[in-house]
PyMOL Python script that loads the backbone (N, CA, C, O; Angstrom):
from pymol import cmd

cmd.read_pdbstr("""\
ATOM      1  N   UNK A   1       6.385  -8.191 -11.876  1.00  0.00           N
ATOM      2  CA  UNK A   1       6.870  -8.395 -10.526  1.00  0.00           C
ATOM      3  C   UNK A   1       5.832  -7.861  -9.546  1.00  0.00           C
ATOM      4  O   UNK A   1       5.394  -6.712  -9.594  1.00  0.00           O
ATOM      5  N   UNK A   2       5.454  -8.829  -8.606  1.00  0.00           N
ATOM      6  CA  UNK A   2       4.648  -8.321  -7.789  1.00  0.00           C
ATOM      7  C   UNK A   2       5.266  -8.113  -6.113  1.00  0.00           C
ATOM      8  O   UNK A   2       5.936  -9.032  -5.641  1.00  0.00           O
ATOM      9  N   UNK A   3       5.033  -7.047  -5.401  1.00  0.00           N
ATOM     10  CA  UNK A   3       5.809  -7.071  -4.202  1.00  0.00           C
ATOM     11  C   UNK A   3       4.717  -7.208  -3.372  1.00  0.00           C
ATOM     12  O   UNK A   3       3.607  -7.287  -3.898  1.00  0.00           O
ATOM     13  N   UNK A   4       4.872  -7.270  -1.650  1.00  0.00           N
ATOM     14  CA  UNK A   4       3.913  -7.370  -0.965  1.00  0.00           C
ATOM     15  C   UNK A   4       4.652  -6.606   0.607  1.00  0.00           C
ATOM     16  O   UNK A   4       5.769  -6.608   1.124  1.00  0.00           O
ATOM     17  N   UNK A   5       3.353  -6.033   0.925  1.00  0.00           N
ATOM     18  CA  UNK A   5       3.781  -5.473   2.590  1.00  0.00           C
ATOM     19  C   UNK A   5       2.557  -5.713   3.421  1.00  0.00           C
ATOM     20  O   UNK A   5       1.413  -5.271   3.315  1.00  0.00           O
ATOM     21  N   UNK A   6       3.360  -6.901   4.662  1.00  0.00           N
ATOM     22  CA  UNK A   6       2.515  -7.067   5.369  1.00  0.00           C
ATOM     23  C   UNK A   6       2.045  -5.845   7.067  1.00  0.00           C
ATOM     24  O   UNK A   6       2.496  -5.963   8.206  1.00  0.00           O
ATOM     25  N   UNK A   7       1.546  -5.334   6.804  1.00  0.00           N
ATOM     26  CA  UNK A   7       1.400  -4.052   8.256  1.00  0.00           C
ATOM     27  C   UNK A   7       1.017  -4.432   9.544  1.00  0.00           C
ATOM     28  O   UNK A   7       1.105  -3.582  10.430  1.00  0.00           O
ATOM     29  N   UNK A   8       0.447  -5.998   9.922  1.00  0.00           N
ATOM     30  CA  UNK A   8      -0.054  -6.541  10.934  1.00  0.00           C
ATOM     31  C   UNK A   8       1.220  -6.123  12.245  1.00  0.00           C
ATOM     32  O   UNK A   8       0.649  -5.490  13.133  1.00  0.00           O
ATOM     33  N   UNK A   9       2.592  -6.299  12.530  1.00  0.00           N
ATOM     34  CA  UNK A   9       3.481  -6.246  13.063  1.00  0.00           C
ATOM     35  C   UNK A   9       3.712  -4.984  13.572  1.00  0.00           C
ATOM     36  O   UNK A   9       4.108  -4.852  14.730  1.00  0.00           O
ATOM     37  N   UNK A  10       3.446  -3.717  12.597  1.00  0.00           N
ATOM     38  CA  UNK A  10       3.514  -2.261  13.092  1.00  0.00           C
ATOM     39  C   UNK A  10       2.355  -1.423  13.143  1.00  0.00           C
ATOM     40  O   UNK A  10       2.313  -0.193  13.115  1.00  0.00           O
ATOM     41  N   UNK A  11       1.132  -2.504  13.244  1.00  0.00           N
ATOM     42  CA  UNK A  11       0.020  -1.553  13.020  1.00  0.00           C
ATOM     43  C   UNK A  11      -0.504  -0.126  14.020  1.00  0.00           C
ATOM     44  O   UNK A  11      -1.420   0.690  13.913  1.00  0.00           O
ATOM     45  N   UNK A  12       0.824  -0.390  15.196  1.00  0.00           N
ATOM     46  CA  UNK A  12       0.376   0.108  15.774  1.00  0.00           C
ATOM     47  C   UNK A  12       1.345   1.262  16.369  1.00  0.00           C
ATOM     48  O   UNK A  12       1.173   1.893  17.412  1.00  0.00           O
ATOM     49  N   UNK A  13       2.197   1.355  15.625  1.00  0.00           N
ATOM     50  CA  UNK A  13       3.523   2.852  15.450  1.00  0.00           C
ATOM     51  C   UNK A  13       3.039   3.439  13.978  1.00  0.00           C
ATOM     52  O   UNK A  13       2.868   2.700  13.008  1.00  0.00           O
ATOM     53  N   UNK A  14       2.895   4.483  13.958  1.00  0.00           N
ATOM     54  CA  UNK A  14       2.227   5.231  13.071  1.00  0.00           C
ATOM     55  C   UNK A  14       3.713   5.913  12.015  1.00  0.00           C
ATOM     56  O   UNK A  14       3.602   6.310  10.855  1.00  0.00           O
ATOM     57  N   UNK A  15       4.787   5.887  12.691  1.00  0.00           N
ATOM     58  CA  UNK A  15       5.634   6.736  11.650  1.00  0.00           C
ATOM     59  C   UNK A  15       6.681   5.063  11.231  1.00  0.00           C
ATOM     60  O   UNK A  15       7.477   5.081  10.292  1.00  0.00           O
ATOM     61  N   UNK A  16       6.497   3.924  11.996  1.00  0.00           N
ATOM     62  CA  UNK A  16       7.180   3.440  10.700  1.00  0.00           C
ATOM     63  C   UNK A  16       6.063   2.766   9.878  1.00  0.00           C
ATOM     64  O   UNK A  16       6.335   1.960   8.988  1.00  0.00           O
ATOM     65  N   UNK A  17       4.713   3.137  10.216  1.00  0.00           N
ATOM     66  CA  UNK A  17       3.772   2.432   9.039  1.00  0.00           C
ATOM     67  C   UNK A  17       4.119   3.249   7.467  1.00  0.00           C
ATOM     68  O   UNK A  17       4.165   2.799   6.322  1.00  0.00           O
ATOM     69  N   UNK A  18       4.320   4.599   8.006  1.00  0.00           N
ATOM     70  CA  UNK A  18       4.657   5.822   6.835  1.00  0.00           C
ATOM     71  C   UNK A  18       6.107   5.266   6.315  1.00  0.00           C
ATOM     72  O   UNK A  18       6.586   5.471   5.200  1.00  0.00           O
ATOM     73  N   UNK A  19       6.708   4.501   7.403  1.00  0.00           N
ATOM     74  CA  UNK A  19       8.154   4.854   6.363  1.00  0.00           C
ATOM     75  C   UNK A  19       8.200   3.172   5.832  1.00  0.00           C
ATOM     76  O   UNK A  19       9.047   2.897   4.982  1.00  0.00           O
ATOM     77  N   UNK A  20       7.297   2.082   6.334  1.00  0.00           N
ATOM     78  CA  UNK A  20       7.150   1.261   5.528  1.00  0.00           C
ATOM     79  C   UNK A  20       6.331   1.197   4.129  1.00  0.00           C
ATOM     80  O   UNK A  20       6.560   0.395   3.223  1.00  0.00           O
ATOM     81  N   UNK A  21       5.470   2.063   4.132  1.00  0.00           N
ATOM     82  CA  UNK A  21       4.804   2.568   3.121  1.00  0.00           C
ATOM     83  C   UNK A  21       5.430   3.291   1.522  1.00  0.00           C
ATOM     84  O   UNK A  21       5.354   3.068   0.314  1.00  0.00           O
ATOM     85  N   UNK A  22       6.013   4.189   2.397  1.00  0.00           N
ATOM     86  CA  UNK A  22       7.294   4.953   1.472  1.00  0.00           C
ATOM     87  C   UNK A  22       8.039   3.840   1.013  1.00  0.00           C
ATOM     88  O   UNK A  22       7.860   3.755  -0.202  1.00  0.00           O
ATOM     89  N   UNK A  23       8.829   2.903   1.444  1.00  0.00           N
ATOM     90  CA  UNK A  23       9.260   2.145   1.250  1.00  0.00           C
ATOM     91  C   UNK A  23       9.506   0.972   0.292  1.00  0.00           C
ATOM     92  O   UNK A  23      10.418   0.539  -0.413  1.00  0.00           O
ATOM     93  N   UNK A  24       7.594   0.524   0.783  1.00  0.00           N
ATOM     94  CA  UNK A  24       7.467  -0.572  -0.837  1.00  0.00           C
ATOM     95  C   UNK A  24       7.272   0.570  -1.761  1.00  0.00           C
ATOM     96  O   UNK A  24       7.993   0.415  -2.747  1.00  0.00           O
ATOM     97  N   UNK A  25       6.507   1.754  -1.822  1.00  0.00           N
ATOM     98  CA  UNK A  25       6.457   2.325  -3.009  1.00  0.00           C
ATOM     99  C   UNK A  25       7.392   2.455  -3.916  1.00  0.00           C
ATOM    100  O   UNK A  25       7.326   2.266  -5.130  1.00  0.00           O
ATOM    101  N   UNK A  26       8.787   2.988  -2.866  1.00  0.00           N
ATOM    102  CA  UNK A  26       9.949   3.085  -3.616  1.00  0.00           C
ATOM    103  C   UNK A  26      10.523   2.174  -4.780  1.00  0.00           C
ATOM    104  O   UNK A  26      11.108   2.243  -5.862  1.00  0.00           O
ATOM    105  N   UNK A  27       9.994   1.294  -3.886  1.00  0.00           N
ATOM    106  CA  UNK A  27      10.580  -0.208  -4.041  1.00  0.00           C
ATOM    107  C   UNK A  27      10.411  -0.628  -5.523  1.00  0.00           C
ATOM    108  O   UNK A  27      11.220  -0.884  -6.415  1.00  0.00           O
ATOM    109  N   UNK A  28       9.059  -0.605  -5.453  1.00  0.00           N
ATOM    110  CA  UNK A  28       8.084  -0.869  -6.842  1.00  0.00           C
ATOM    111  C   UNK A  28       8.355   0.583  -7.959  1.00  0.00           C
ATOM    112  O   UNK A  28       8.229   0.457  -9.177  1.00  0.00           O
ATOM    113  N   UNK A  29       8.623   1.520  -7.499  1.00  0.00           N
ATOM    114  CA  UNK A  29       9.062   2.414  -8.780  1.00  0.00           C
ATOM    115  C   UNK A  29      10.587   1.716  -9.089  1.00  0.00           C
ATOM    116  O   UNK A  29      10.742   1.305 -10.239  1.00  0.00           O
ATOM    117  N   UNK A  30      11.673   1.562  -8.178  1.00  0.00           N
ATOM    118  CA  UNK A  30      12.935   0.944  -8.521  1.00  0.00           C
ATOM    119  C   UNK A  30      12.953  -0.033  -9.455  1.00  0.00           C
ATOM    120  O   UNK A  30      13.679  -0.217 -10.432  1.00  0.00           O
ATOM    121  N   UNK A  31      11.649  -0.886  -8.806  1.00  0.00           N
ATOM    122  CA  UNK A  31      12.045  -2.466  -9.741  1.00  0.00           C
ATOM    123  C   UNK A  31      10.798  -2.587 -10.776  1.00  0.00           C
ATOM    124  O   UNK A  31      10.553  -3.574 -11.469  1.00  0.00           O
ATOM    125  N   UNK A  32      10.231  -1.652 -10.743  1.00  0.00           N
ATOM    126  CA  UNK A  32       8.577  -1.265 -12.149  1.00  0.00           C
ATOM    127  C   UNK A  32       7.656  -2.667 -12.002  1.00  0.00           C
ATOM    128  O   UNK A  32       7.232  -3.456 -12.847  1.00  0.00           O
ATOM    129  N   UNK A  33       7.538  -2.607 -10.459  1.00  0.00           N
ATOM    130  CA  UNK A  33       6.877  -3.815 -10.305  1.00  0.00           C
ATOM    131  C   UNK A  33       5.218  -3.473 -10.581  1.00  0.00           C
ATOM    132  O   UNK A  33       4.596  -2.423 -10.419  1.00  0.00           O
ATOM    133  N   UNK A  34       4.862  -4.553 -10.972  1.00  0.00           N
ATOM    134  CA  UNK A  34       3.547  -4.278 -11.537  1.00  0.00           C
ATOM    135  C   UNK A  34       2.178  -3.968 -10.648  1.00  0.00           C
ATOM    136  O   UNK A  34       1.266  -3.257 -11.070  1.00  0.00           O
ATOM    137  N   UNK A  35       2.183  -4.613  -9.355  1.00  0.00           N
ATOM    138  CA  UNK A  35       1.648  -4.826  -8.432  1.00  0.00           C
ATOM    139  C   UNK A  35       2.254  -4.831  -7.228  1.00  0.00           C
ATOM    140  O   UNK A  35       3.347  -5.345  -6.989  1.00  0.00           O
ATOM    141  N   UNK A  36       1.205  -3.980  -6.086  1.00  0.00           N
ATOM    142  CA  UNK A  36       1.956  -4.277  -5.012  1.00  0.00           C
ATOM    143  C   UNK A  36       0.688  -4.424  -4.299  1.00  0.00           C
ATOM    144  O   UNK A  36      -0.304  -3.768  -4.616  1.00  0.00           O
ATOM    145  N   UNK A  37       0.702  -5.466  -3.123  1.00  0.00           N
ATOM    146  CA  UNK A  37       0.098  -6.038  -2.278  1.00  0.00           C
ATOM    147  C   UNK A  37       0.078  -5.437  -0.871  1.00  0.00           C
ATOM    148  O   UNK A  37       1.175  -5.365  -0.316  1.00  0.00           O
ATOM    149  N   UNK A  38      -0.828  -5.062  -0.309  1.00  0.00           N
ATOM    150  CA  UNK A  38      -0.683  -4.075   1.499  1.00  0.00           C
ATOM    151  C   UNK A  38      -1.710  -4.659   2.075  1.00  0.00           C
ATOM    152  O   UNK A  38      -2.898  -4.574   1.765  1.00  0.00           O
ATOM    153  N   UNK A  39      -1.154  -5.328   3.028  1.00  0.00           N
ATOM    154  CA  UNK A  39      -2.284  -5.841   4.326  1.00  0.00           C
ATOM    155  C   UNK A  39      -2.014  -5.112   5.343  1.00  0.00           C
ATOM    156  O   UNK A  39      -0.921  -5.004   5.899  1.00  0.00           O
ATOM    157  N   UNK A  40      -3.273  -4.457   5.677  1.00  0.00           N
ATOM    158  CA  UNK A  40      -3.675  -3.608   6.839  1.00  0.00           C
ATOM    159  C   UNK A  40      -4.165  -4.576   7.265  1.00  0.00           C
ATOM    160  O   UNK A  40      -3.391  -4.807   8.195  1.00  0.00           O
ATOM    161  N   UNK A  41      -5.173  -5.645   7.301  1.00  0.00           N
ATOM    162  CA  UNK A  41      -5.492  -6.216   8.479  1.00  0.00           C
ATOM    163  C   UNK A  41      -7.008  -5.971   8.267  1.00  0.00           C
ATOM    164  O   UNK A  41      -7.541  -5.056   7.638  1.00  0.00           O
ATOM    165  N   UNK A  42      -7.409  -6.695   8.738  1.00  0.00           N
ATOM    166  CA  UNK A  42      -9.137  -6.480   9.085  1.00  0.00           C
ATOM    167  C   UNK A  42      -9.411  -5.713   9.848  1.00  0.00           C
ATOM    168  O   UNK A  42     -10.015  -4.725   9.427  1.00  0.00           O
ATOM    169  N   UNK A  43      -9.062  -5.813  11.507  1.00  0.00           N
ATOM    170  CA  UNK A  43      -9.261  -5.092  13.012  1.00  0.00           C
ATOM    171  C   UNK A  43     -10.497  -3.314  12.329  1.00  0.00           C
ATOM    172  O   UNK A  43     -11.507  -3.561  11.671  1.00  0.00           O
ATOM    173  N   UNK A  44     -10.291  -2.482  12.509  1.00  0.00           N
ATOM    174  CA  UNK A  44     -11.315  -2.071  13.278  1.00  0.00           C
ATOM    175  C   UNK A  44     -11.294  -1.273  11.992  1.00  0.00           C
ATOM    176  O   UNK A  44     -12.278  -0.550  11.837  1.00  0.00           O
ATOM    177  N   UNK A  45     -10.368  -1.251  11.025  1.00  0.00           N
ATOM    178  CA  UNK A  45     -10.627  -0.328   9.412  1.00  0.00           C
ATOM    179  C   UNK A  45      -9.732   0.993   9.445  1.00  0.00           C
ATOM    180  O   UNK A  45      -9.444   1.631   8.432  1.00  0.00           O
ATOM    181  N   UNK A  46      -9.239   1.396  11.027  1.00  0.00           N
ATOM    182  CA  UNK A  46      -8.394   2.436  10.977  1.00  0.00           C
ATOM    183  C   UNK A  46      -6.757   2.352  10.153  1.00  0.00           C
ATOM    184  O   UNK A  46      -6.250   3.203   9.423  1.00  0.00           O
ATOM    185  N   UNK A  47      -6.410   1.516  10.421  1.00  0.00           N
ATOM    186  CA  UNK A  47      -5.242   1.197   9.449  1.00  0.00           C
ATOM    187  C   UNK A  47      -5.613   1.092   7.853  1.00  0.00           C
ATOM    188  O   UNK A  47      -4.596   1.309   7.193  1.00  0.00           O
ATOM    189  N   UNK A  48      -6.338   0.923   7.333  1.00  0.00           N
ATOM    190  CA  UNK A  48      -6.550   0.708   6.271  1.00  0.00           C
ATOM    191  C   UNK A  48      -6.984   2.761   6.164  1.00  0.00           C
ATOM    192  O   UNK A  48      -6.311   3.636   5.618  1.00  0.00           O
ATOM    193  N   UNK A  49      -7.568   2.820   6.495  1.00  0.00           N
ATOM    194  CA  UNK A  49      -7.923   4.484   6.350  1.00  0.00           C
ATOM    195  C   UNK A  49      -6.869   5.314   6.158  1.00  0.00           C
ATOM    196  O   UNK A  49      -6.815   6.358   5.507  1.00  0.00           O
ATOM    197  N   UNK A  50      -5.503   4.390   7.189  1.00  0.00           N
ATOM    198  CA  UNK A  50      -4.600   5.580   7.375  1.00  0.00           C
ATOM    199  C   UNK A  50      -3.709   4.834   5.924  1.00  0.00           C
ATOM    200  O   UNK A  50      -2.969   5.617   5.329  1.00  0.00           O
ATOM    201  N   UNK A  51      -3.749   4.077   5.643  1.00  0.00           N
ATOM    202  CA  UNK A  51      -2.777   3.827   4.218  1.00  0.00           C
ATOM    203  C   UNK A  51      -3.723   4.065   2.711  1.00  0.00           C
ATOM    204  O   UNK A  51      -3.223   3.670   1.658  1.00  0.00           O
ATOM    205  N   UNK A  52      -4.770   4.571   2.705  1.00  0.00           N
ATOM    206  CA  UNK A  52      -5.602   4.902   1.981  1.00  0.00           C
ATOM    207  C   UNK A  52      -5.156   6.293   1.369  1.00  0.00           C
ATOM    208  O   UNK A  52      -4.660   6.520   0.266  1.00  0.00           O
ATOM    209  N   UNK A  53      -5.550   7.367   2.653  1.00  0.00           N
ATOM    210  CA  UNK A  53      -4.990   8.348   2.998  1.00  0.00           C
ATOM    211  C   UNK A  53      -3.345   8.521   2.542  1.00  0.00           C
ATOM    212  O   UNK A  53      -3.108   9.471   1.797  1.00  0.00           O
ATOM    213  N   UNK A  54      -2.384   7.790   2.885  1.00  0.00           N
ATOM    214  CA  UNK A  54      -1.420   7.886   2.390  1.00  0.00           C
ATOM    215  C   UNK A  54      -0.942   7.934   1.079  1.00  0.00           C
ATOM    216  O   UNK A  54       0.050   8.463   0.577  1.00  0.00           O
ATOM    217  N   UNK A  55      -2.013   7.157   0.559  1.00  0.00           N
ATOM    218  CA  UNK A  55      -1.797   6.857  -0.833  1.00  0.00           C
ATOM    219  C   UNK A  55      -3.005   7.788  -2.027  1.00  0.00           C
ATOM    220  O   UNK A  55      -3.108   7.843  -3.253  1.00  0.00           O
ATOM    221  N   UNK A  56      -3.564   8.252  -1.155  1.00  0.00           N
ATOM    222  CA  UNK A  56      -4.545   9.541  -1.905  1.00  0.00           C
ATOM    223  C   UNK A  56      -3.439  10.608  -2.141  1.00  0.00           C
ATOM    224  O   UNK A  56      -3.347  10.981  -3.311  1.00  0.00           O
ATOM    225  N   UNK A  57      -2.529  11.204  -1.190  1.00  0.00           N
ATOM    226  CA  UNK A  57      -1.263  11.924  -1.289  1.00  0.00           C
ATOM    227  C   UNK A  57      -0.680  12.213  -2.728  1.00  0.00           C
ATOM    228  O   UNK A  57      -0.165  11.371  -3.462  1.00  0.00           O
ATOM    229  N   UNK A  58      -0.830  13.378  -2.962  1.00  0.00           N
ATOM    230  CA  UNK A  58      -0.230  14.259  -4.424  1.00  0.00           C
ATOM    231  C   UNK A  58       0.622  13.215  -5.069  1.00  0.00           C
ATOM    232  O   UNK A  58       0.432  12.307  -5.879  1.00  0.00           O
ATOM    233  N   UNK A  59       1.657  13.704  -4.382  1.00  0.00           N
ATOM    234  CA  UNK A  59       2.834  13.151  -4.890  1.00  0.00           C
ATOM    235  C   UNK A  59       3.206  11.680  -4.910  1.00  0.00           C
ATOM    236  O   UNK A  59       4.147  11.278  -5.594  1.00  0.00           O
ATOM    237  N   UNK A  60       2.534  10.956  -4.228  1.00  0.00           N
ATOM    238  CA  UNK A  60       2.451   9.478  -4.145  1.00  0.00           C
ATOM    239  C   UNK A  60       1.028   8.786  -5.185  1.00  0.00           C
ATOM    240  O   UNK A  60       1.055   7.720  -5.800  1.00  0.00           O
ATOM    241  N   UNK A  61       0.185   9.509  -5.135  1.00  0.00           N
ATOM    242  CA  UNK A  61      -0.961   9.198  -5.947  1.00  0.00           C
ATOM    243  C   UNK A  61      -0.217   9.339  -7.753  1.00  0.00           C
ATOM    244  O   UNK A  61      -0.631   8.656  -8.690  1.00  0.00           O
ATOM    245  N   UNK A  62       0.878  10.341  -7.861  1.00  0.00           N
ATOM    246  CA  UNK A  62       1.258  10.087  -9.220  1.00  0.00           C
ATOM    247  C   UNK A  62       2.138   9.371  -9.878  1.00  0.00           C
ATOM    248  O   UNK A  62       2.659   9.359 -10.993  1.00  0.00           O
ATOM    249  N   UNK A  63       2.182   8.513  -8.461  1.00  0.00           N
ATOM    250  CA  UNK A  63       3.597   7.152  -9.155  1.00  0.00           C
ATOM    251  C   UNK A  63       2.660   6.004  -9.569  1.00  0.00           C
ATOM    252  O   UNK A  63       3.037   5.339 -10.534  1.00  0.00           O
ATOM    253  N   UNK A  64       1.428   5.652  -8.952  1.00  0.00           N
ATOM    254  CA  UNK A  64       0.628   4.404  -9.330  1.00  0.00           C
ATOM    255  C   UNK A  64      -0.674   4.515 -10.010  1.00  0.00           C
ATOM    256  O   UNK A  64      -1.456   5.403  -9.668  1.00  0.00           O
ATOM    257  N   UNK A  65      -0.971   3.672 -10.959  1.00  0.00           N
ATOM    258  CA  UNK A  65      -2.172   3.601 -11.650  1.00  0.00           C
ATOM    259  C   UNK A  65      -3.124   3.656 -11.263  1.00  0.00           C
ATOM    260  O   UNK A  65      -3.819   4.634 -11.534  1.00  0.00           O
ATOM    261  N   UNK A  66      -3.675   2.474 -10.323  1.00  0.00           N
ATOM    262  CA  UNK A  66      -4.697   2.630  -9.200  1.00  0.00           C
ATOM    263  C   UNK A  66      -4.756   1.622  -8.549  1.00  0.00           C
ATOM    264  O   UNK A  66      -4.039   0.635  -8.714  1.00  0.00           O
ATOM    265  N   UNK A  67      -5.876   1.793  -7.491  1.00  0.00           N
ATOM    266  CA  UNK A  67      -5.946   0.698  -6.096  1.00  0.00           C
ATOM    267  C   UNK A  67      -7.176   0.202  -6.019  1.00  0.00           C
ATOM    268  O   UNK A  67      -8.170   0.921  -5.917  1.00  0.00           O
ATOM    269  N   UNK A  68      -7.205  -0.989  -6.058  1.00  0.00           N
ATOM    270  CA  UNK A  68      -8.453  -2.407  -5.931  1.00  0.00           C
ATOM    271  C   UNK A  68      -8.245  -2.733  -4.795  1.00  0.00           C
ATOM    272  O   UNK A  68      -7.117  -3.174  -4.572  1.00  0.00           O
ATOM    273  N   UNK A  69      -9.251  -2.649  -3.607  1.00  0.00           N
ATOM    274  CA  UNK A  69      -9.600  -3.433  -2.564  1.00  0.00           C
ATOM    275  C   UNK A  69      -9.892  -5.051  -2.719  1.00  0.00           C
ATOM    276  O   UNK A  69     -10.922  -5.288  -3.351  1.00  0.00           O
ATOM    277  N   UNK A  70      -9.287  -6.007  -2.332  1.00  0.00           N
ATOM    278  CA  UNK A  70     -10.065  -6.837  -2.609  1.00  0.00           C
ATOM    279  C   UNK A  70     -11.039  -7.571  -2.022  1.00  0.00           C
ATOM    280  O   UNK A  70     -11.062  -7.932  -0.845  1.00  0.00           O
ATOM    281  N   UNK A  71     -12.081  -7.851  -3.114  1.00  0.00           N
ATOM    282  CA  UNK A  71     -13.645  -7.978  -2.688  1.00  0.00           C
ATOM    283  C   UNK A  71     -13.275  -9.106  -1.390  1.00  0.00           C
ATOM    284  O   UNK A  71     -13.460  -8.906  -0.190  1.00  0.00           O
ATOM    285  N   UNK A  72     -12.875  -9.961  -1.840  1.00  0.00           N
ATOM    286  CA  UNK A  72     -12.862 -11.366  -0.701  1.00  0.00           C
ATOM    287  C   UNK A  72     -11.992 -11.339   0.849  1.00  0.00           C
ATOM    288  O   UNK A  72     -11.862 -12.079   1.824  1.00  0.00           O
ATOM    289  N   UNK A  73     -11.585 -10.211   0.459  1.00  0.00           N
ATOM    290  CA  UNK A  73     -10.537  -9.897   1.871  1.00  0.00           C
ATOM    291  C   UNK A  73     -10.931  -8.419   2.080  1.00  0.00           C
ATOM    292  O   UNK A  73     -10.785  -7.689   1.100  1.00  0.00           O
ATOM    293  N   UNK A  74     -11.481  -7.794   3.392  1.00  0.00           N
ATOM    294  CA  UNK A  74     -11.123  -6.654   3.298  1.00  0.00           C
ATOM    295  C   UNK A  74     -10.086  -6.269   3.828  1.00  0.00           C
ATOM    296  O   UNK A  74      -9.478  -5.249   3.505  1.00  0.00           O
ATOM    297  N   UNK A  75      -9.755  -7.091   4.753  1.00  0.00           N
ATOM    298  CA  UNK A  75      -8.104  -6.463   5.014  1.00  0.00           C
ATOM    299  C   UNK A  75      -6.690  -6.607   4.170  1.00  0.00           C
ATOM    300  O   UNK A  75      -5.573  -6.936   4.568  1.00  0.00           O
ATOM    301  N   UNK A  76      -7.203  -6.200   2.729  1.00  0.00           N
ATOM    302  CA  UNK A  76      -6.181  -6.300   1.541  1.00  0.00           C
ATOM    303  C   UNK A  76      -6.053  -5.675   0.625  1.00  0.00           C
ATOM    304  O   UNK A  76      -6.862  -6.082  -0.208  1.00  0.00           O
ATOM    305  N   UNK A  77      -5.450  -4.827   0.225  1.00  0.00           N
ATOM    306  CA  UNK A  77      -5.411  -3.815  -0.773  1.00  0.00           C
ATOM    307  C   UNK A  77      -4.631  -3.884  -2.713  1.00  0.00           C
ATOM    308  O   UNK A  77      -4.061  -4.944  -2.974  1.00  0.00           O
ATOM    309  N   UNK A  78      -4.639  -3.641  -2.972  1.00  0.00           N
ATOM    310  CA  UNK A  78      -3.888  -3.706  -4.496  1.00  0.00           C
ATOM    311  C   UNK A  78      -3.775  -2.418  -4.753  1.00  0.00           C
ATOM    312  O   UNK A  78      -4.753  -1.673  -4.699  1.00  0.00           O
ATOM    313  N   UNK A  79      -2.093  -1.835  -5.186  1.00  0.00           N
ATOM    314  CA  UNK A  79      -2.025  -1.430  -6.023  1.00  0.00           C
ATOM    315  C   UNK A  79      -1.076  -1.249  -7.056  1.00  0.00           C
ATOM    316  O   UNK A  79       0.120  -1.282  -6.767  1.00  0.00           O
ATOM    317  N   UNK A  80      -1.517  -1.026  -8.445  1.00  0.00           N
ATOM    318  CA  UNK A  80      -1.300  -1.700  -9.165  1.00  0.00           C
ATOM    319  C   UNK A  80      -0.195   0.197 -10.779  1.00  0.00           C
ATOM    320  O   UNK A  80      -0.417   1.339 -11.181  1.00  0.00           O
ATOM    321  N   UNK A  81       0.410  -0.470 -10.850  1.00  0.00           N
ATOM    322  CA  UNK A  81       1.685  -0.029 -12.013  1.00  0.00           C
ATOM    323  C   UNK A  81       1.336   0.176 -13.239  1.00  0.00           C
ATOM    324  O   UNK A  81       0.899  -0.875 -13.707  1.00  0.00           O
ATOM    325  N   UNK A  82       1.314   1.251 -14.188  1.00  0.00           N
ATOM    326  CA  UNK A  82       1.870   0.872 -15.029  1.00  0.00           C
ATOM    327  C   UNK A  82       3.442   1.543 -15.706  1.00  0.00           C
ATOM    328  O   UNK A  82       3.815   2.680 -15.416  1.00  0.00           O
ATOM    329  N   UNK A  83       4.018   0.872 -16.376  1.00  0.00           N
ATOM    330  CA  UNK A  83       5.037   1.661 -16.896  1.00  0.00           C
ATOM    331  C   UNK A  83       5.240   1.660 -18.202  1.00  0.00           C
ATOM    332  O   UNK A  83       4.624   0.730 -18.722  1.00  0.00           O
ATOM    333  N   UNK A  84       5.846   2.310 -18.971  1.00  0.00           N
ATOM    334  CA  UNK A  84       6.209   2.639 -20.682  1.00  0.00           C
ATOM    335  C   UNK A  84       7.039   1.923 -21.303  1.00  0.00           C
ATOM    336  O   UNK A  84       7.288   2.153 -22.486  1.00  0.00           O
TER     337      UNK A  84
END
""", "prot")
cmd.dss("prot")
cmd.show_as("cartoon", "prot")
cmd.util.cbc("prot")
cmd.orient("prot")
């Protein structure tokens, strides 16, 4: 299962980017989705910094496997599950 969050719409309120963030994560531990998809957007790289950052975070860094930028988009992120 792959989920996706698009950030273009709130890029620019900073506490529901956090609680949309929190959000799909949740989401994807609930449903052991394999992948999850985050568009920050291209614009100026600060959004992408600040969900980077979010996701470097202790306790959030130990729910997911890891995160692929992707090469052909930079305003697109992966990250990616595994479970047992």
């Amino acid at each position: 299962m792959k989920l996706k969050l698009d950030l273009h719409d709130i890029y620019n309120k900073g506490s529901e980017i956090d609680k949309a963030l929190h959000g799909i994560i949740q989401e994807a531990v609930r449903k052991k989705a394999t992948q999850v998809e985050i568009i920050p957007g291209k614009g100026s790289g600060q959004l992408k910094k600040k969900v980077l950052r979010f996701l470097e975070q202790k306790e959030i860094k130990a729910l997911y496997h890891r995160i692929d930028k992707d090469s052909k988009n930079h305003g697109r992120l992966f990250v990616y599950f595994q479970w047992k």
